[in-house]
C-alpha positions as CSV (number, residue, x, y, z in Angstrom):
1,X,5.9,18.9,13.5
2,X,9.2,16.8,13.7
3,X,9.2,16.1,9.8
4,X,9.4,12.4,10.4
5,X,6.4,9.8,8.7
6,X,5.7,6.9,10.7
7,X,7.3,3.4,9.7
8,X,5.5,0.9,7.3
9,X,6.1,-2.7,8.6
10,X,5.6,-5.5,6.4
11,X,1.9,-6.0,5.9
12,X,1.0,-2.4,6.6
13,X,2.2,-0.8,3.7
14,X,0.7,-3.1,1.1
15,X,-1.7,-6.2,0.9
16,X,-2.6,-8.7,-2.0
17,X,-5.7,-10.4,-2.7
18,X,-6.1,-13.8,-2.1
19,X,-5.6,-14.7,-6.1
20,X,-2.5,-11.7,-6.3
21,X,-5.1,-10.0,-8.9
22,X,-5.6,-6.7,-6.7
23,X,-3.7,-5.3,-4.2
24,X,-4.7,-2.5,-0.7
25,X,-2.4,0.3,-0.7
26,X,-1.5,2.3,2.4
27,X,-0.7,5.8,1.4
28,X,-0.8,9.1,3.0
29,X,-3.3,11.8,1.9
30,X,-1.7,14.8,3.4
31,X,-2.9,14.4,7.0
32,X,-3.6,10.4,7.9
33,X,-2.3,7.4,6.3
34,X,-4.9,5.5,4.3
35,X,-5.9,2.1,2.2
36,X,-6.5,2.6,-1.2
37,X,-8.2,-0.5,-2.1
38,X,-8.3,-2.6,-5.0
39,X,-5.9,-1.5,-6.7
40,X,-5.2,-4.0,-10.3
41,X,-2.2,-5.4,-10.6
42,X,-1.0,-5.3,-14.3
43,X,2.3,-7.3,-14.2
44,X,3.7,-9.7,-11.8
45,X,7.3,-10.3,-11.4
46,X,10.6,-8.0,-13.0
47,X,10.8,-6.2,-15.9
């Protein structure tokens, strides 16, 4: 209604595994914010 998304603290928007192999990803899927989970992380680090 107001065009505004709520605000994604840290450790709500995305959360690692305890070995940093997967991650939980908080997205939106058009009407609620959600956790994809387990998603594989390919690289670690910067380019």
């Amino acid at each position: 209604m107001c065009q505004s998304y709520p605000a994604l603290y840290k450790g709500q928007q995305v959360k690692y595994n305890d070995d940093y192999q997967n991650i939980d990803l908080k997205v939106w899927n058009g009407s609620d914010w959600v956790w994809l989970e387990k998603i594989p992380v390919k690289r670690h680090g910067h380019k």
